[in-house]
N, C-alpha and C positions, 0 to 999 in steps of 0.2 A: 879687502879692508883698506880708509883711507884716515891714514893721521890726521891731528887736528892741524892745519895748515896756520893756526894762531899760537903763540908761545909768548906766557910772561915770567921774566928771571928765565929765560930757557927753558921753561917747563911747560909742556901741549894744555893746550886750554879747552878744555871738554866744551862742546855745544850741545850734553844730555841738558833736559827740563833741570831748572834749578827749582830747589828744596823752597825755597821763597813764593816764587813760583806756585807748584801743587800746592804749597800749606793754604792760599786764597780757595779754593775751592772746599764748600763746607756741603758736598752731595748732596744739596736742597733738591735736584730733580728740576729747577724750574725751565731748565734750558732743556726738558727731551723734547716739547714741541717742537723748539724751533729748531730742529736738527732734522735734514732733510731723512741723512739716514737711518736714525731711532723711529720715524714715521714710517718710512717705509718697511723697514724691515722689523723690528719691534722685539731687537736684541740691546740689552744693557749695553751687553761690551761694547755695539756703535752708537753710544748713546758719544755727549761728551764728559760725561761721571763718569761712564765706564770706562772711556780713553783715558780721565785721566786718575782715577780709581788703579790701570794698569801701569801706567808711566809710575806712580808709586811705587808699587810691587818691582818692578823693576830697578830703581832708583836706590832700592833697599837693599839689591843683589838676586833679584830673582833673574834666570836666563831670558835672554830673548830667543823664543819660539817663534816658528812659521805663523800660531796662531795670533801672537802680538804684534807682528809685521800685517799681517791678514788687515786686524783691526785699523792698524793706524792709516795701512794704506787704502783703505776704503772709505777714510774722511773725505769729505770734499775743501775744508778748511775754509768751508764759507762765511767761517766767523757767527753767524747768527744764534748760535748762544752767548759772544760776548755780549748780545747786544740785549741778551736777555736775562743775565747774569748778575744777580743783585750784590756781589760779593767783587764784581771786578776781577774775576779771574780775563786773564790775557791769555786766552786760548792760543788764537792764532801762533803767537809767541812759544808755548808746550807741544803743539802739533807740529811745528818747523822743526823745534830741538828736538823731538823724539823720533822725526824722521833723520835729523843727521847725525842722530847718535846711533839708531840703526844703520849708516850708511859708512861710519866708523867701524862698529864693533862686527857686522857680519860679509862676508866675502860672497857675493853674490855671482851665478856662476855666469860663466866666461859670454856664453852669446848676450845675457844678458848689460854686462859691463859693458861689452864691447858697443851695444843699441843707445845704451844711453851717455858712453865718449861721444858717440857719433852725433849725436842729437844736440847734446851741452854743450860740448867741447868744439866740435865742430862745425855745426851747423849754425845753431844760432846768432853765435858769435861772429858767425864768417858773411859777411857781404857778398863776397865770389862766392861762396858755396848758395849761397840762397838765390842767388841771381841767377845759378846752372837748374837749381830745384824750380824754382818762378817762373823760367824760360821751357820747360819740360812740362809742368801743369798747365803752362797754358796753350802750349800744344795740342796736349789732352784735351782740352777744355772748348777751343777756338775751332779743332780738325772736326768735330761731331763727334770724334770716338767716346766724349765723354759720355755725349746723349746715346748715342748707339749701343756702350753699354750699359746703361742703364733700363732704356729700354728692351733689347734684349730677355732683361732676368737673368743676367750671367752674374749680376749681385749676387743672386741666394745659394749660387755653386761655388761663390769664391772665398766663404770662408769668415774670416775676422777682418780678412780686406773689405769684403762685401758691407760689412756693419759697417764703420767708418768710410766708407768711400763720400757717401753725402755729406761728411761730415769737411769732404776738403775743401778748403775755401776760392772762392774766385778769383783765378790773378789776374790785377789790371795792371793792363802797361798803358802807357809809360809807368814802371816801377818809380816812388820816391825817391831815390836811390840820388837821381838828375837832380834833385834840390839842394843834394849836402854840401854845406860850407857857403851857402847864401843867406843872404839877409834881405827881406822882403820890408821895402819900407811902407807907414804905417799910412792908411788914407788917412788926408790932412793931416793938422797938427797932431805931432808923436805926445803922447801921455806917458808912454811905457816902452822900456825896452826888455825883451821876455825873449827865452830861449824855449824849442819846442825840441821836446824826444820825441824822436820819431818812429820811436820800437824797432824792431827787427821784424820780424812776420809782417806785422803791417807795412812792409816797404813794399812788399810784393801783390800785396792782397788787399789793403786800405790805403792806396796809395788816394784816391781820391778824397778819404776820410782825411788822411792828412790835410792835402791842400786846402777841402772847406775849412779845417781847422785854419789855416794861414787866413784863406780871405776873412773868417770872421775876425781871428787878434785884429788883420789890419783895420776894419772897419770900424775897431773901437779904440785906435788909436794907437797901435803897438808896432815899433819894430821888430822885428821878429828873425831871431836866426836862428839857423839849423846847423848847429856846429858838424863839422866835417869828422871831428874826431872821438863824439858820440860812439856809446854801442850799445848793444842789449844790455836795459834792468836787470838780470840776472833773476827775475822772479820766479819764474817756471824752474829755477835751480831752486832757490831755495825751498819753495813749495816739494821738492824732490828729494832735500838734505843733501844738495851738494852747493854746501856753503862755501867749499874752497873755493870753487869755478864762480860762482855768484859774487865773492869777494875781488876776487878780480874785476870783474865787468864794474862791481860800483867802484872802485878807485880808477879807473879809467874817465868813468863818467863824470865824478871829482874833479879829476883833474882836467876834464875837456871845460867846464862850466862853472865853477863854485867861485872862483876869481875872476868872470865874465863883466861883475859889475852890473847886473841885470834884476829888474824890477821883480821878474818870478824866473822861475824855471817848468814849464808848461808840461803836462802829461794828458793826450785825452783818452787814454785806458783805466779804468777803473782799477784794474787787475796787477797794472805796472806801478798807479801811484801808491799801492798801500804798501807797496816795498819800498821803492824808491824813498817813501817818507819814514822809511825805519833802518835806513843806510847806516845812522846813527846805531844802532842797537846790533847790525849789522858788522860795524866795524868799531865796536868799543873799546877791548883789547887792541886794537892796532894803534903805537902812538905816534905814528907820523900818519894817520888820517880820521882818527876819532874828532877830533876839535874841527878838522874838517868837512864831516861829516853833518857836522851838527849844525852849520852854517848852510850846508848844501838842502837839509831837510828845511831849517826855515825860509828855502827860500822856495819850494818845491809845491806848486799846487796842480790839482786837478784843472780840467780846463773852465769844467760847468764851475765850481770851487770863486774860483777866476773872475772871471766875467759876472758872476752874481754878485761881486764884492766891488766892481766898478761902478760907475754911473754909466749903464749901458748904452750903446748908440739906439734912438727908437726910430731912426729911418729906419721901416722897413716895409715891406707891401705884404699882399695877404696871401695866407697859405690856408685855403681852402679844405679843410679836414678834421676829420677827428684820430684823435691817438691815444694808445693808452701806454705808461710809463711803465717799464722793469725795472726794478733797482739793479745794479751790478751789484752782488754779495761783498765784492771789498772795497766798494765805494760806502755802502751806506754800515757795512759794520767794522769794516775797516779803517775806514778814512772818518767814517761817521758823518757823510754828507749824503741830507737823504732832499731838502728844502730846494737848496739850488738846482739840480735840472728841473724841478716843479717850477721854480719862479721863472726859470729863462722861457718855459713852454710855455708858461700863462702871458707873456709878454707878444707873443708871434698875432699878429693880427687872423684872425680868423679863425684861427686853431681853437678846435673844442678838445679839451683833455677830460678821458673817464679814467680814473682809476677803477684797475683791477682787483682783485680782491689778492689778501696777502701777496702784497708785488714783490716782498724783499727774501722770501721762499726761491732757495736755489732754483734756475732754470737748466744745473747738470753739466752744465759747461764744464766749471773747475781749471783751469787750464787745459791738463790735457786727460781730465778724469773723463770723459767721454769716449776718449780714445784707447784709453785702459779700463774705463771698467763702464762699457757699451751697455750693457745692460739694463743697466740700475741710471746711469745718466738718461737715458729712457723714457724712464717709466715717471722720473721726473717731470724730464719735458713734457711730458703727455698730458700731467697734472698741470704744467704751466699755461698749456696751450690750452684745456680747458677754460682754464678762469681769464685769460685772455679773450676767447672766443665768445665770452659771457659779458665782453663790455661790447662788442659790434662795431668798434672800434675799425677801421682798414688799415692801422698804420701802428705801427710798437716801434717805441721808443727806449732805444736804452743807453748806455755811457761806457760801455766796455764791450771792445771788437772780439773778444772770446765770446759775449753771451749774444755777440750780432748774427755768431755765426751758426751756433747751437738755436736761435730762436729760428734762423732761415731754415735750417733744416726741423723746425719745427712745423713750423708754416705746410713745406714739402709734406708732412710726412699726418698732420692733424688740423691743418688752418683750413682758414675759409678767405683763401687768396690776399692775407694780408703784405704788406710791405714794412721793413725792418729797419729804423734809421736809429742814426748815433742823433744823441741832442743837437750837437753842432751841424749838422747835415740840416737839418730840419733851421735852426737859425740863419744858415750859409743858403737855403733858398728861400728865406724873408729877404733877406738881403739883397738878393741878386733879385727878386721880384720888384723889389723896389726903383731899379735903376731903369 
């Protein structure tokens, strides 16, 4: 069990769901649609009434049970009933707190703790640790043994390894790593001076997503720096209820960025910015960084966000294709930005865009719901790659490197040879077509 790592007057400041909170939810039902897991499975308790129908009963002093851990931890927290929620409940918001208030009150056993110190605590957060992991996958990856075992069919004997191994993603070197504490200045005249996060996983594995992301700021007039002293959004914590660890990583980032003097503060993950921009809500009890906080969120955009609310640059040459768009779940119910990657795709010369049918239906990702609960992230995908495959579409388009990587292994596993790009990818070879 871990104390609340926040205290006002001296006294721990509970992160259970507040009473304010559940009282918005009036169990209309209208949100079981849009919940990937009340469709699939077609139990109340995973509906998001029945989460939070439970978070009450709890709230009131009922025990937490194996079975209320079960429920909560089989959300995928993709938001898509806020966004269908006529009542305004802030789900997202009671699914975080009732995961770290489970992560408080019960002591979960030892191998366990120990997997996810190692994950939170030390991985994420660590540059050298991820740079020893990045240098060891691509080993893997570059010697053939990755192909070799796959081909084999040593997959279907290995286990739980076997299920996520396609799930790991491809490390490109040069890692982004080589960029930190530069600043790229802006082609021609500077309009904007913007800082870019540059995530932590993605250093090793979207290192190239990054730099399109650079050449396109600079092309629309943005200096752009990569501060050195940057670290992990702490998302994947708080998604997890560990608020303490995740409180750290945003007051670091505070303090690397929020007094930078900078037009935005840049995210191009879908998945990083719906945290990033609740840093606030995050650190509200804390009074040497709540006011800071709050300065830090309004300056914090998405990248599509961004770029859609400039005068964008329209040199650009053509990119020959058709695509069809995914929403990232906390871009469009998170963040609430569903318009701007549509308008920046409609803008690429040549590019035909289909939509897909219900694009903003989880594609299973989750973080690292995929990775925990393999099954059912699946059976998802399966469903997404369908209605994908029903626009004939060669190219999927989407705004968050979590659902880049869930849709490639979708591709792998149910496509019909499509290719997988971030928006900015897709704008960054207009660009470069152009020249």
């Amino acid at each position: 069990m871990a104390a609340s790592d926040v205290t006002v007057s001296g006294a721990p400041v509970s992160d259970a769901p507040r009473e304010q909170d559940l009282a918005k939810c009036v169990h209309c039902g209208l949100c079981l649609n849009a919940c990937p897991t009340y469709r699939e499975l077609h139990v109340e308790m995973d509906s998001p009434r029945g989460r939070i129908y439970q978070m009450v009963q709890v709230s009131k002093g009922a025990p937490i049970t194996e079975s209320y851990q079960e429920h909560m931890d089989l959300c995928l927290a993709c938001r898509g009933c806020e966004t269908a929620c006529p009542s305004g409940v802030e789900y997202g918001r009671l699914i975080e707190a009732a995961r770290a208030d489970i992560e408080q009150r019960v002591r979960r056993p030892l191998g366990t703790r120990f997997l996810r110190w190692l994950v939170f605590e030390r991985l994420l957060p660590s540059r050298t640790a991820l740079r020893l992991v990045g240098a060891s996958l691509y080993i893997y990856q570059a010697s053939g043994l990755q192909k070799l075992v796959r081909s084999s069919g040593m997959l279907k004997l290995m286990g739980k390894f076997g299920e996520i191994e396609p799930l790991a993603p491809p490390i490109e070197t040069p890692f982004f790593y080589r960029h930190m504490g530069r600043v790229f200045p802006a082609q021609g005249p500077r309009r904007y001076r913007v800082a870019l996060l540059s995530g932590c996983i993605a250093n090793i594995s979207f290192a190239r997503l990054n730099e399109a992301t650079v050449r396109v700021l600079q092309a629309n007039g943005c200096d752009v720096t990569v501060h050195a002293e940057q670290t992990c959004c702490g998302a994947l914590h708080v998604h997890a209820g560990l608020r303490g660890p995740a409180r750290k990583l945003a007051r670091q980032n505070i303090d690397a960025l929020v007094d930078g003097n900078f037009d935005a503060i840049i995210t191009n993950a879908g998945g990083c910015g719906s945290t990033l921009k609740e840093y606030d809500e995050l650190l509200e009890h804390d009074p040497q960084y709540a006011e800071r906080a709050k300065r830090f969120v309004e300056q914090m955009k998405d990248v599509n966000e961004f770029l859609a609310s400039i005068d964008l640059n329209p040199r650009m040459g053509e990119v020959r294709a058709t695509v069809t768009y995914q929403d990232s779940c906390h871009l469009a119910h998170g963040q609430k930005i569903r318009t701007a990657p549509r308008q920046l795709l409609a803008r690429v010369p040549g590019l035909t865009v289909k939509e897909m049918r219900m694009p903003d239906i989880c594609c299973g990702s989750a973080g690292i719901y995929n990775v925990v609960h393999t099954d059912l992230s699946m059976q998802l995908l399966e469903k997404k790659m369908q209605t994908v495959n029903a626009t004939k579409a060669e190219r999927i388009a989407t705004a968050n490197p979590g659902c880049m990587l869930q849709l490639r292994a979708g591709v792998l596993k149910h496509g019909e040879g499509q290719r997988v790009y971030h928006v900015v990818e897709i704008l960054d070879e207009a660009y470069r077509a152009a020249n």
